[in-house]
Gaussian input, Z-matrix of N, CA and C with variables (Angstrom, degrees):
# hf/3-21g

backbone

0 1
 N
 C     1     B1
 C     2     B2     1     A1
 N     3     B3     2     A2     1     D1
 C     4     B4     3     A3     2     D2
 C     5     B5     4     A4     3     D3
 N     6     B6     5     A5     4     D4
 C     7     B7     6     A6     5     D5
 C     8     B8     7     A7     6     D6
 N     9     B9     8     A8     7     D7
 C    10    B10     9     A9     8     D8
 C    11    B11    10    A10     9     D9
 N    12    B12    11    A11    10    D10
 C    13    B13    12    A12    11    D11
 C    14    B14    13    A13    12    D12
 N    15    B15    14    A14    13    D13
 C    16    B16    15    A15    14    D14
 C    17    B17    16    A16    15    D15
 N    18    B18    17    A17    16    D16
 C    19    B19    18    A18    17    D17
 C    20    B20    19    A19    18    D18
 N    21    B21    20    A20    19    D19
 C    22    B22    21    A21    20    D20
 C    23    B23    22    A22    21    D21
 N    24    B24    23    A23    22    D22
 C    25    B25    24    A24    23    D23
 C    26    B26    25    A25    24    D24
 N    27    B27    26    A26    25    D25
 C    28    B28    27    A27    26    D26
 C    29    B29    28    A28    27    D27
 N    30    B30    29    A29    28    D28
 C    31    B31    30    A30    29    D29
 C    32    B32    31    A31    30    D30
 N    33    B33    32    A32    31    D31
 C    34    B34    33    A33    32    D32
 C    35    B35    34    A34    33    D33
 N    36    B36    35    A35    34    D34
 C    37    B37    36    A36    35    D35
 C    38    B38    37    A37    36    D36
 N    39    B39    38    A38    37    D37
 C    40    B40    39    A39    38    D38
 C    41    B41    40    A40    39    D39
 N    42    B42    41    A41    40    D40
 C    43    B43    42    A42    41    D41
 C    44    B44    43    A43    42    D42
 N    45    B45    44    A44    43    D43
 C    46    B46    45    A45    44    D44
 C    47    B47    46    A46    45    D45
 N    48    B48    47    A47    46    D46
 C    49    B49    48    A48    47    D47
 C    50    B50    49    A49    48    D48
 N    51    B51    50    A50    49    D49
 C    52    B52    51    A51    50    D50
 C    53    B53    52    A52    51    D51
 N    54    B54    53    A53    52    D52
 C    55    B55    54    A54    53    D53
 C    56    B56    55    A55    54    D54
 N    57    B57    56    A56    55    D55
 C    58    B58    57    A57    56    D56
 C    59    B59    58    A58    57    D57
 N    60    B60    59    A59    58    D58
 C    61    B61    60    A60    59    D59
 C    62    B62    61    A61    60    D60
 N    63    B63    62    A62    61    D61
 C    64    B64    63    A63    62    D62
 C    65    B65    64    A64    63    D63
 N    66    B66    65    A65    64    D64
 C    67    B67    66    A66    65    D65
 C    68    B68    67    A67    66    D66
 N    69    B69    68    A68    67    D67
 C    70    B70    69    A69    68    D68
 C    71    B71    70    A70    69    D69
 N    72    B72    71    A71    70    D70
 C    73    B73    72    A72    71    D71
 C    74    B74    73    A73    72    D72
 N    75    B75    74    A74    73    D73
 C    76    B76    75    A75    74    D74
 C    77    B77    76    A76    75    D75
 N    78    B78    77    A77    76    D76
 C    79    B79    78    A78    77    D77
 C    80    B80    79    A79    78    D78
 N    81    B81    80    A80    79    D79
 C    82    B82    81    A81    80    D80
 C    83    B83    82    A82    81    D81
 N    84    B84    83    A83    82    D82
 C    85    B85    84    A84    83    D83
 C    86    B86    85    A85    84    D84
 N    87    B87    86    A86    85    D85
 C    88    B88    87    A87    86    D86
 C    89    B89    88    A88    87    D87
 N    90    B90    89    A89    88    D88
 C    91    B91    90    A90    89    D89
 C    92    B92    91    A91    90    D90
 N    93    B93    92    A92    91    D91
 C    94    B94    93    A93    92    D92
 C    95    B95    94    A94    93    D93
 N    96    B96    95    A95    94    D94
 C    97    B97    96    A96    95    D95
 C    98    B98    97    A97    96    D96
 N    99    B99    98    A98    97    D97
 C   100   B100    99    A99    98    D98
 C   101   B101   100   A100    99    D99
 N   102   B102   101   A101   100   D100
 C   103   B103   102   A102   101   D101
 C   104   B104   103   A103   102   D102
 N   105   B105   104   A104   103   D103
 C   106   B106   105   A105   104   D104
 C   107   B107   106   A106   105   D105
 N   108   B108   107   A107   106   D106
 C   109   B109   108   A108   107   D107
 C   110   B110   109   A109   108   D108
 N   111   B111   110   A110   109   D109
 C   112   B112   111   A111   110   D110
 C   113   B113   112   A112   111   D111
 N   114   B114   113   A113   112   D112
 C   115   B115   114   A114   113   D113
 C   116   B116   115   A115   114   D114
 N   117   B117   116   A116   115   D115
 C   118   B118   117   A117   116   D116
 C   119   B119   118   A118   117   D117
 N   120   B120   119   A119   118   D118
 C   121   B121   120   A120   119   D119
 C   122   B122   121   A121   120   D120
 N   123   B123   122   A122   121   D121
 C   124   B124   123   A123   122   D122
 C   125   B125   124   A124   123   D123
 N   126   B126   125   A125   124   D124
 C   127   B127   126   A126   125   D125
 C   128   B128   127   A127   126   D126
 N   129   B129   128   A128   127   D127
 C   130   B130   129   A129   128   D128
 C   131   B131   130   A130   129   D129
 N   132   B132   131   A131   130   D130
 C   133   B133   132   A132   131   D131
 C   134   B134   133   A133   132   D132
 N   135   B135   134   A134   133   D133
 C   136   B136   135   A135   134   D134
 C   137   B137   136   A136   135   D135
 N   138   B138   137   A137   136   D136
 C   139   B139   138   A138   137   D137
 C   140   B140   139   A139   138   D138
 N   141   B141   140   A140   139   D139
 C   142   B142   141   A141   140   D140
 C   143   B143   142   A142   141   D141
 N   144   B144   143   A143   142   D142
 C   145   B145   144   A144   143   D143
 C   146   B146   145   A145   144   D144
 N   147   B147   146   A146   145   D145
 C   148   B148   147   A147   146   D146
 C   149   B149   148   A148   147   D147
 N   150   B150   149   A149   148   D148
 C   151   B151   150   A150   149   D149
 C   152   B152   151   A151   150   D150
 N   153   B153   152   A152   151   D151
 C   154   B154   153   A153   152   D152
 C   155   B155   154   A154   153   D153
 N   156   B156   155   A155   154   D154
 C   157   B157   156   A156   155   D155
 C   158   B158   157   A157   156   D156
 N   159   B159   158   A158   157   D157
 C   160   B160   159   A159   158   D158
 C   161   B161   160   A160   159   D159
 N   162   B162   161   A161   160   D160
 C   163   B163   162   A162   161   D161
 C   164   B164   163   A163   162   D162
 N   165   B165   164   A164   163   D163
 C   166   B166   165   A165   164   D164
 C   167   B167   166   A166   165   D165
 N   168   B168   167   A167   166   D166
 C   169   B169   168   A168   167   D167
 C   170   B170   169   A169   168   D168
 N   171   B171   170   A170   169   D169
 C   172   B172   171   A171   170   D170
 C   173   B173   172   A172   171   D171
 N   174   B174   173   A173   172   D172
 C   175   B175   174   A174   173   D173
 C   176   B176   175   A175   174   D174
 N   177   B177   176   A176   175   D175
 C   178   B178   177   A177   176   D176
 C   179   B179   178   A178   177   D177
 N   180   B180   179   A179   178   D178
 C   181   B181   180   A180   179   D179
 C   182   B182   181   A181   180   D180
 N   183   B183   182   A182   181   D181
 C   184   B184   183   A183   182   D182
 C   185   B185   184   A184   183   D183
 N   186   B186   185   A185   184   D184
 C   187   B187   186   A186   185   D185
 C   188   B188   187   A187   186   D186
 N   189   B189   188   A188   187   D187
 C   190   B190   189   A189   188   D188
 C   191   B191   190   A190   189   D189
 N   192   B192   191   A191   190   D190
 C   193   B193   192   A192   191   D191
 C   194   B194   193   A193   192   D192
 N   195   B195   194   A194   193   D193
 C   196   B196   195   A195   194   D194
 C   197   B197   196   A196   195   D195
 N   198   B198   197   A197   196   D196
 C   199   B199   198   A198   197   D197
 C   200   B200   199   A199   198   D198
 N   201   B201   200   A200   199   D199
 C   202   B202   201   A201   200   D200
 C   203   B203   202   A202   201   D201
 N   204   B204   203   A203   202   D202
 C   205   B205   204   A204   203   D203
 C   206   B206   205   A205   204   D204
 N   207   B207   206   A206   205   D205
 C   208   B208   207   A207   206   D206
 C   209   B209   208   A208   207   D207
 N   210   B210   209   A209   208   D208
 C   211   B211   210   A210   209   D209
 C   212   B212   211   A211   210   D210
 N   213   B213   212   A212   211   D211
 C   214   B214   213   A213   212   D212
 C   215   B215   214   A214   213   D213
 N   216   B216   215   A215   214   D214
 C   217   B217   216   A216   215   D215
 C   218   B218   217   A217   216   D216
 N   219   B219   218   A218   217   D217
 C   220   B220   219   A219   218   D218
 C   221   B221   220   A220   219   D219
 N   222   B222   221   A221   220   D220
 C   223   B223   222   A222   221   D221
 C   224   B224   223   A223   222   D222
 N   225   B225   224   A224   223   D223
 C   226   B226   225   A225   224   D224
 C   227   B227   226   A226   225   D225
 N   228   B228   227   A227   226   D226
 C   229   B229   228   A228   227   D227
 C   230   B230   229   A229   228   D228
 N   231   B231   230   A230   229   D229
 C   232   B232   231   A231   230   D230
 C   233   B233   232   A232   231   D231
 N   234   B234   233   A233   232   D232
 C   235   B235   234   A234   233   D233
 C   236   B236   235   A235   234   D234
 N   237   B237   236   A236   235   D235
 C   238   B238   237   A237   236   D236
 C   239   B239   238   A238   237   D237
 N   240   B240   239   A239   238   D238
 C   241   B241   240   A240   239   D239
 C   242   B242   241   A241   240   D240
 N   243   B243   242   A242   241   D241
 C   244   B244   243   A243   242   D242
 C   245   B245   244   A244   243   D243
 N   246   B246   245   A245   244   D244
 C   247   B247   246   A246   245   D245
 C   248   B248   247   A247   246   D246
 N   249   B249   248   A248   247   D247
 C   250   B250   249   A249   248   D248
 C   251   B251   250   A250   249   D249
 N   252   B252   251   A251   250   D250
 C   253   B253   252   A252   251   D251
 C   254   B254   253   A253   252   D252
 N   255   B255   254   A254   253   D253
 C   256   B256   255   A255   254   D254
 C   257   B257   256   A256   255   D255
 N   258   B258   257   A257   256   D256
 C   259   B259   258   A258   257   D257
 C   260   B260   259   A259   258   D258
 N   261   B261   260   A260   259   D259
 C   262   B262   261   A261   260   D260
 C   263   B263   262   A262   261   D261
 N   264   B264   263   A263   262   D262
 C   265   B265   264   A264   263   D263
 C   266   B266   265   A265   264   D264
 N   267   B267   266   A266   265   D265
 C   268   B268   267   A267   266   D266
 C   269   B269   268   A268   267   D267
 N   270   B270   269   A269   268   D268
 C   271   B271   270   A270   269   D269
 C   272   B272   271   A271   270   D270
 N   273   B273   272   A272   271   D271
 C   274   B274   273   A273   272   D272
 C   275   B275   274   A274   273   D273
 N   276   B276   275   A275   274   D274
 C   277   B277   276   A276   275   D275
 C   278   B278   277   A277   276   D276
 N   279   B279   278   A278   277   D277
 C   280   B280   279   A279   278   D278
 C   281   B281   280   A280   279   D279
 N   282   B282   281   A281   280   D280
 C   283   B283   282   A282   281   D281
 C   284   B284   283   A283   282   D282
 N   285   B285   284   A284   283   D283
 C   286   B286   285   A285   284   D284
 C   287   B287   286   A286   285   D285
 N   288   B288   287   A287   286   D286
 C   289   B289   288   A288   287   D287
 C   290   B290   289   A289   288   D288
 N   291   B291   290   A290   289   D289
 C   292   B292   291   A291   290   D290
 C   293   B293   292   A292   291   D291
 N   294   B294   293   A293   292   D292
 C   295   B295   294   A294   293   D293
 C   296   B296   295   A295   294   D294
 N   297   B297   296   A296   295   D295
 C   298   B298   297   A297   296   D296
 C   299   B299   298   A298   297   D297
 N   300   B300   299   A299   298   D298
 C   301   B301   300   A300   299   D299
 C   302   B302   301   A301   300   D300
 N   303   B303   302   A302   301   D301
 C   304   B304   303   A303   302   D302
 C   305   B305   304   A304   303   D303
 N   306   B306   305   A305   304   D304
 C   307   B307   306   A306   305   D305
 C   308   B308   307   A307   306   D306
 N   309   B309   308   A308   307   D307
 C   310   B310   309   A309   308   D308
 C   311   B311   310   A310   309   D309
 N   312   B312   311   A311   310   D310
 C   313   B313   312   A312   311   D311
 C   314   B314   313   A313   312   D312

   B1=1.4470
   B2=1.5347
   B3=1.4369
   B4=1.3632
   B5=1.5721
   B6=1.2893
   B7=1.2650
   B8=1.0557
   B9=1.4740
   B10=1.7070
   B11=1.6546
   B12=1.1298
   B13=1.7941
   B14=2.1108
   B15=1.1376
   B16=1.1449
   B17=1.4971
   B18=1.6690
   B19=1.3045
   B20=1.0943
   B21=1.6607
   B22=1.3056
   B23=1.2699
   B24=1.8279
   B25=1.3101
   B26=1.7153
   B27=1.1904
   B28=1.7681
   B29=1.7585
   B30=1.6380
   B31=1.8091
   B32=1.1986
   B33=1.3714
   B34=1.5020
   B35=1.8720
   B36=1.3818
   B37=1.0574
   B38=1.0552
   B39=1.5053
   B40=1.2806
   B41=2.0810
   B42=1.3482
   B43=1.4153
   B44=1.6242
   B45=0.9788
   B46=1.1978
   B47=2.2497
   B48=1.3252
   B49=1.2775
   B50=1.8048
   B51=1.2911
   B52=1.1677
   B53=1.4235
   B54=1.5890
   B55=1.4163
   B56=1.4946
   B57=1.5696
   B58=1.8797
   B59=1.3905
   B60=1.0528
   B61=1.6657
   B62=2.0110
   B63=1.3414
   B64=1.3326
   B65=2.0317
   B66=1.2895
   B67=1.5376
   B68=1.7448
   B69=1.4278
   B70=1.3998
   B71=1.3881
   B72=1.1074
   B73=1.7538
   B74=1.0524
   B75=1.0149
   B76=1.7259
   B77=1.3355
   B78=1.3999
   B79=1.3374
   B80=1.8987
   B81=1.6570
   B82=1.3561
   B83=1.7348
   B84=1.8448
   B85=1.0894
   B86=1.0869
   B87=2.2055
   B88=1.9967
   B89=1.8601
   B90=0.8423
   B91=1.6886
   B92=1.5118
   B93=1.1113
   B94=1.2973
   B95=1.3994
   B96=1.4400
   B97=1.1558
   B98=2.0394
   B99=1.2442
   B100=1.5375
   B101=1.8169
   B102=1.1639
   B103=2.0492
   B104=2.0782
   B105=1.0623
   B106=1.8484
   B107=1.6557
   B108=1.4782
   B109=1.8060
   B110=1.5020
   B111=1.2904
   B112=1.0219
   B113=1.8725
   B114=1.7649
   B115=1.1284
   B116=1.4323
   B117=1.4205
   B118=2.0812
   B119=1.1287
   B120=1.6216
   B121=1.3147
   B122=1.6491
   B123=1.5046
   B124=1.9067
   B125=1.4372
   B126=1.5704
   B127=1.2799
   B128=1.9286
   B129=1.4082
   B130=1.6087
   B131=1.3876
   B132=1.1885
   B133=1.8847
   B134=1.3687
   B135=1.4078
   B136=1.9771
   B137=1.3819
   B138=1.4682
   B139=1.5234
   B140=1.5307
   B141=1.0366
   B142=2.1114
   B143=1.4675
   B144=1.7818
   B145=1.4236
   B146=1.9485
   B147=1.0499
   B148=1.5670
   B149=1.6421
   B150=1.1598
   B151=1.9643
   B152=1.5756
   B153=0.9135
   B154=1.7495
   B155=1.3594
   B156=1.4852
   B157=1.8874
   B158=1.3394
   B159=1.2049
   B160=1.6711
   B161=1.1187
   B162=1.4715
   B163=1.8117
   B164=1.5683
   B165=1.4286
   B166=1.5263
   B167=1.5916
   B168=1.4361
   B169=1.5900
   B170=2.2041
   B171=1.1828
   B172=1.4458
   B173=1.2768
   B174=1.4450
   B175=1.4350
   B176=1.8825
   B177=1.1224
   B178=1.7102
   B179=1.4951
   B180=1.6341
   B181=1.7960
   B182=1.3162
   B183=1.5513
   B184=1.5601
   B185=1.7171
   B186=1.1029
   B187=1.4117
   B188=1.6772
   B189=0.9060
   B190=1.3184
   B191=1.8893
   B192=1.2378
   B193=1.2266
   B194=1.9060
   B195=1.7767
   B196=1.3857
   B197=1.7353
   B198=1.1149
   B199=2.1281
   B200=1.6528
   B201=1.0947
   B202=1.7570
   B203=1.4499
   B204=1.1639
   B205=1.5509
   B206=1.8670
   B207=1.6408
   B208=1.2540
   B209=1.4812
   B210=1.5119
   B211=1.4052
   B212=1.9145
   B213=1.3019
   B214=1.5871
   B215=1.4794
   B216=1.4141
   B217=1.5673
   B218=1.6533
   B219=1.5708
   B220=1.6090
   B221=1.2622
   B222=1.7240
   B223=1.6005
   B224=1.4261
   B225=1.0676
   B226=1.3992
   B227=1.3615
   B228=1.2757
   B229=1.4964
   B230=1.4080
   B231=1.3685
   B232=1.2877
   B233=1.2213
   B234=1.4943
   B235=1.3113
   B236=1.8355
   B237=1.6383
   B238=2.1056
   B239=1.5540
   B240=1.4580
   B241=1.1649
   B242=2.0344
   B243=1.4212
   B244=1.5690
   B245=1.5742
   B246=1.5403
   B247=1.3928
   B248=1.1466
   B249=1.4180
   B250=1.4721
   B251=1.1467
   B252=1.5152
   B253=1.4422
   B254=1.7876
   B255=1.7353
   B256=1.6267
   B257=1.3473
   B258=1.5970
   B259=1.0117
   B260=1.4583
   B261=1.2299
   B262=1.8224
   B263=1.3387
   B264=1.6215
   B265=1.7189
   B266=1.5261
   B267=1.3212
   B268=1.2955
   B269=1.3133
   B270=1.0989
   B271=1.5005
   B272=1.7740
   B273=1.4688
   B274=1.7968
   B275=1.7501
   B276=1.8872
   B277=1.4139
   B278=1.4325
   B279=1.0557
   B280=1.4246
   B281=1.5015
   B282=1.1494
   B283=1.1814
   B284=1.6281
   B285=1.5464
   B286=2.1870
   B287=1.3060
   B288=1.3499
   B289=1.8689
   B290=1.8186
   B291=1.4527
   B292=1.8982
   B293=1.7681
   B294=1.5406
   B295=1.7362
   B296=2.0088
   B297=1.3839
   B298=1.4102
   B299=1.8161
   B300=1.2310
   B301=1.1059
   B302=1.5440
   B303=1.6417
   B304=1.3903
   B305=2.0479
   B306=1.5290
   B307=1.2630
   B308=1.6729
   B309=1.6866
   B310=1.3293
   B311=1.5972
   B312=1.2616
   B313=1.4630
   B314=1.1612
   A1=110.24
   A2=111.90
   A3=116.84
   A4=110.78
   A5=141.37
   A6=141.52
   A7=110.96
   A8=133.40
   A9=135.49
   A10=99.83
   A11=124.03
   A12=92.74
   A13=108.60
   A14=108.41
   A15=116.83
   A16=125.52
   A17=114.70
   A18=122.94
   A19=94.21
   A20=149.15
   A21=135.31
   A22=101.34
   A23=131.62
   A24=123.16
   A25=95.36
   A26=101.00
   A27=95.46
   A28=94.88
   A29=98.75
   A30=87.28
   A31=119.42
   A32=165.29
   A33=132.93
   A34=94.48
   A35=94.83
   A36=114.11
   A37=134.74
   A38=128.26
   A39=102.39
   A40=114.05
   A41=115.83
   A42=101.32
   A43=110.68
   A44=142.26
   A45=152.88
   A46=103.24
   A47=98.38
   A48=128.96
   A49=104.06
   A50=113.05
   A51=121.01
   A52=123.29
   A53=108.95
   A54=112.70
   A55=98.30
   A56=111.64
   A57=120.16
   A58=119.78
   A59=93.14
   A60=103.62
   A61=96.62
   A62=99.35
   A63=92.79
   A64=101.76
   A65=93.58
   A66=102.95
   A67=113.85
   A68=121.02
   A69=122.23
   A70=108.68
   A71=154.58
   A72=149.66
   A73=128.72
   A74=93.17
   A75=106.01
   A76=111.16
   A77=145.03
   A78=138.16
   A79=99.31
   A80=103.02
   A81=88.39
   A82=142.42
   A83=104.33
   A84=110.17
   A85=101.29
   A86=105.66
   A87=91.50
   A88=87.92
   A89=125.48
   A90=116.14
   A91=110.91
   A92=121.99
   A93=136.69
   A94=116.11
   A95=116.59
   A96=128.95
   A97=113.37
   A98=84.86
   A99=94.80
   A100=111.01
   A101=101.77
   A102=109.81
   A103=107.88
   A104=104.28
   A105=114.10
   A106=89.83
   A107=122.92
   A108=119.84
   A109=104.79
   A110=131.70
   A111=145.17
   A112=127.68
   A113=86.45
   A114=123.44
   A115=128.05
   A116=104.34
   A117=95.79
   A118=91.08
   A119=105.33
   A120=118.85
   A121=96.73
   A122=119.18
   A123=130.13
   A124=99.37
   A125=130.03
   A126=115.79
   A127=118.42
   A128=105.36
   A129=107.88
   A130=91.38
   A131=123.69
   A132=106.17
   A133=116.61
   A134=94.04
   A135=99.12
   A136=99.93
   A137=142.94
   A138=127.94
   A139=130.08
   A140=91.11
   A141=107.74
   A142=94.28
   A143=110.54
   A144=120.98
   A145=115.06
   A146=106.29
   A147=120.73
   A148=121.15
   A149=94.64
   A150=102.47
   A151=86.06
   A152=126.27
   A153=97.19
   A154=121.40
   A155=102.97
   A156=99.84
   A157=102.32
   A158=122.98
   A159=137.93
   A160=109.89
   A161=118.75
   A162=106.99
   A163=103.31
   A164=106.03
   A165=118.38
   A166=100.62
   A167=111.31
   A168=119.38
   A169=92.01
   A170=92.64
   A171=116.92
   A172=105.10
   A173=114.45
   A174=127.55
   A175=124.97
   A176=100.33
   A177=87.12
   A178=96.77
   A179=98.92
   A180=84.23
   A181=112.00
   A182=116.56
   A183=116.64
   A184=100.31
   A185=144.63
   A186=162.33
   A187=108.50
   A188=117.88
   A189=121.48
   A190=88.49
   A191=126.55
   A192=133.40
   A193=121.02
   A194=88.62
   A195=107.02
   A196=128.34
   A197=80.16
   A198=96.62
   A199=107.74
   A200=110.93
   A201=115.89
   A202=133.06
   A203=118.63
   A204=114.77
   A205=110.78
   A206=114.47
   A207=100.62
   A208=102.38
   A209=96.93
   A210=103.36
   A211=102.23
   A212=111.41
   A213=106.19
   A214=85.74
   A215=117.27
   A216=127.74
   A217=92.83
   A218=110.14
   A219=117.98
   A220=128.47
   A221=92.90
   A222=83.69
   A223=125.37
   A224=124.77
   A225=134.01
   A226=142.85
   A227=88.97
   A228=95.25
   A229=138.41
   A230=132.03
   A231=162.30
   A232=129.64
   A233=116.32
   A234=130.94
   A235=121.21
   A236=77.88
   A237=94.76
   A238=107.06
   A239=115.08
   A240=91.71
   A241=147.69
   A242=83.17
   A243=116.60
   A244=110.25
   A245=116.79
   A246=114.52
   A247=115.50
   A248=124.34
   A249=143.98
   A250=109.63
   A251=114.14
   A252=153.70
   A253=94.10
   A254=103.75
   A255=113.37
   A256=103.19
   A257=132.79
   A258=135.98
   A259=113.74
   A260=119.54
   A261=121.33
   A262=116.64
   A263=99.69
   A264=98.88
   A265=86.61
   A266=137.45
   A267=125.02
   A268=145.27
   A269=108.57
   A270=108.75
   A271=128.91
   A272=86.63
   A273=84.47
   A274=95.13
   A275=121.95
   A276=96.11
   A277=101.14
   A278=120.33
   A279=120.39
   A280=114.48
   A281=112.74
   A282=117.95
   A283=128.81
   A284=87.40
   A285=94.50
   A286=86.23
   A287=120.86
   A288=123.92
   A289=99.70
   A290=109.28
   A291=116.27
   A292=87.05
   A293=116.93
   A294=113.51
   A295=104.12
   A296=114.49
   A297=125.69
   A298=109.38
   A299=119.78
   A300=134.11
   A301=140.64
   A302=128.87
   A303=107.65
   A304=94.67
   A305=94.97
   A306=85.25
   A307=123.06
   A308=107.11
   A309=151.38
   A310=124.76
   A311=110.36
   A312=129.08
   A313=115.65
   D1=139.69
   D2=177.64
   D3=-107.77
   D4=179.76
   D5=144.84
   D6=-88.77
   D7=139.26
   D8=-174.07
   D9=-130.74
   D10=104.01
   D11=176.29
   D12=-70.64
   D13=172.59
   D14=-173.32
   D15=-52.84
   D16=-34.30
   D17=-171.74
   D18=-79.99
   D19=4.57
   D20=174.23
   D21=-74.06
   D22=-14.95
   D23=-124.87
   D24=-156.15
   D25=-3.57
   D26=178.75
   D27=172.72
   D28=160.20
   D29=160.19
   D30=-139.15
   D31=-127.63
   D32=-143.98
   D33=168.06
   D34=132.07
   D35=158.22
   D36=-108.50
   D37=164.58
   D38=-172.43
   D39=-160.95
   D40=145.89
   D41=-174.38
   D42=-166.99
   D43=152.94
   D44=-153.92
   D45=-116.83
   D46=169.39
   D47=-170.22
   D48=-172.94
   D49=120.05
   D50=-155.06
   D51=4.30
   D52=-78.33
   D53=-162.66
   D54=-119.93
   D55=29.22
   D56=178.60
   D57=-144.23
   D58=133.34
   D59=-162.62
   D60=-96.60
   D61=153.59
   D62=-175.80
   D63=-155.23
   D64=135.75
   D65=-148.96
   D66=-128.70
   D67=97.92
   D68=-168.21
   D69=-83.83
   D70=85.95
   D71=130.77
   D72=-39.69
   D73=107.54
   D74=-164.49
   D75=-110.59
   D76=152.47
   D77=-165.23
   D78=-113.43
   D79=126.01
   D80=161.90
   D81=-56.51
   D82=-33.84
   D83=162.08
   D84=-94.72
   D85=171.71
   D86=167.93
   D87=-94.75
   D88=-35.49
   D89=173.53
   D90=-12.45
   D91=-49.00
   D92=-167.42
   D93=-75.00
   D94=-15.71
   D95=-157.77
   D96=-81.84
   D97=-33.93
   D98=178.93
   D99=-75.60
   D100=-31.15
   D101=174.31
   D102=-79.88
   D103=-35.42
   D104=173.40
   D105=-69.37
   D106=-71.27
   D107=-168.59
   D108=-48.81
   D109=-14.44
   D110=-169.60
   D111=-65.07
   D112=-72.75
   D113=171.26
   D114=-107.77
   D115=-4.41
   D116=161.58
   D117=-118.63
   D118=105.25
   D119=178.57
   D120=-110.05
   D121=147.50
   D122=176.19
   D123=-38.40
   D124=-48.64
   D125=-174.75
   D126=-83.86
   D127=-8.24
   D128=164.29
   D129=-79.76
   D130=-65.98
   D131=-173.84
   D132=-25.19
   D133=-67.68
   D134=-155.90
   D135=-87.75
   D136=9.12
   D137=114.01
   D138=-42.40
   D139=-63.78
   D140=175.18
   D141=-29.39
   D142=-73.35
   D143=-158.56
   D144=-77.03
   D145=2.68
   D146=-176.94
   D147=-22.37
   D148=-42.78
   D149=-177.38
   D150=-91.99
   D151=-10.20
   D152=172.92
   D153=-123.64
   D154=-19.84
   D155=-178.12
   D156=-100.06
   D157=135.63
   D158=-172.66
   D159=-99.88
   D160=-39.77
   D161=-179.18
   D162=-110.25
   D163=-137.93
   D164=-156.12
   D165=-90.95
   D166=141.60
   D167=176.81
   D168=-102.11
   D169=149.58
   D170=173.44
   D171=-118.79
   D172=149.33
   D173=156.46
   D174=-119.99
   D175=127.00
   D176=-179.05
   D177=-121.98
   D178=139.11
   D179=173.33
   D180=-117.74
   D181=145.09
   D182=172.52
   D183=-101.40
   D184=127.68
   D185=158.32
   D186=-75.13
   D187=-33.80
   D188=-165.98
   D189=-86.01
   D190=-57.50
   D191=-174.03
   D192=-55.71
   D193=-30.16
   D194=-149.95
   D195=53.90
   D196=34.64
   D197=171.85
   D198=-109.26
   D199=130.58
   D200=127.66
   D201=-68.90
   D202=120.32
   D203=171.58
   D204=-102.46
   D205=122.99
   D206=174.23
   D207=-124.51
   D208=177.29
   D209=-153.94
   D210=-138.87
   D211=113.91
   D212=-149.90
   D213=-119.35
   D214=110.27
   D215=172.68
   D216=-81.37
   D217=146.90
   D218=176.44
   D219=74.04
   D220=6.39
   D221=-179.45
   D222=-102.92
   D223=35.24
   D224=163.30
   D225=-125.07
   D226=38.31
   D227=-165.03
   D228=51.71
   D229=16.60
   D230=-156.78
   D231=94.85
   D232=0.22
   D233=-158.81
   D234=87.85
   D235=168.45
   D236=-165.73
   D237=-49.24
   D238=-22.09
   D239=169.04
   D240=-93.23
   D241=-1.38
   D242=-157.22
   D243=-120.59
   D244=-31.13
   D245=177.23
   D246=-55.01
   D247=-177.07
   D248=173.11
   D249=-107.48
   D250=-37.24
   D251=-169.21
   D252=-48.62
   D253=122.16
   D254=-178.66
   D255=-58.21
   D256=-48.43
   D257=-169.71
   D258=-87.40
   D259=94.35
   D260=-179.32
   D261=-60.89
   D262=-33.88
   D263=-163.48
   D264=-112.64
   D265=98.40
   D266=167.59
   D267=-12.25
   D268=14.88
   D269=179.10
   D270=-60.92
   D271=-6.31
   D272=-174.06
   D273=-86.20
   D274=2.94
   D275=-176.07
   D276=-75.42
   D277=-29.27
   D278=-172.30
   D279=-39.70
   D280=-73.04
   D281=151.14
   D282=0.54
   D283=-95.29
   D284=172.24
   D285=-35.39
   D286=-80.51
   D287=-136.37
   D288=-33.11
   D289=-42.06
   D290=-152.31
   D291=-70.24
   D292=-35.28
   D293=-168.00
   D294=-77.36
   D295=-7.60
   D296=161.46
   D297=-39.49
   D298=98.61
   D299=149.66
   D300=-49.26
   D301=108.75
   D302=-160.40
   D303=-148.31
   D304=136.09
   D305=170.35
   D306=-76.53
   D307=134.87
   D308=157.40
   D309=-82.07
   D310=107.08
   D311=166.72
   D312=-49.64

């Protein structure tokens, strides 16, 4: 087993709704897609994101796309209008999520 972080393996979009951040990972190959559905599981997310997401992470999967879509309640500090938080519109999760580390066969 190797460590791969994620951006070796897909890259990520990313966008907010008041006080929820919401985050597409998408796999560059779809090969890849079954080892990512694997190992970024809702509870590896909302570990990963711990100091910043407060409520419940969701996962939705598209197969056909080879994306995960997750869905991070609390993570903005109340939202774009109310945070403190530099980033209003979440786009910097995108980011972290791709530096997410996962073992590779």
């Amino acid at each position: 087993m190797a460590k791969v972080k994620l951006g070796k393996l897909c890259h990520c979009r990313a966008g907010d709704k008041a006080d929820i951040s919401n985050l597409g990972l998408i796999v560059y190959d779809q090969k890849d897609y079954p080892l990512v559905r694997d190992k970024v599981t809702a509870e590896v997310v909302k570990e990963y994101f711990k100091a910043m997401v407060k409520g419940e992470v969701l996962r939705y999967e598209l197969p056909q796309l080879g994306a995960l879509n997750f869905v991070l309640h609390g993570a903005q500090g109340g939202g774009a209008s109310v945070t403190l938080r530099m980033d209003v519109a979440s786009k910097s999760f995108s980011g972290f999520l791709l530096d997410l580390e996962i073992d590779v066969p």
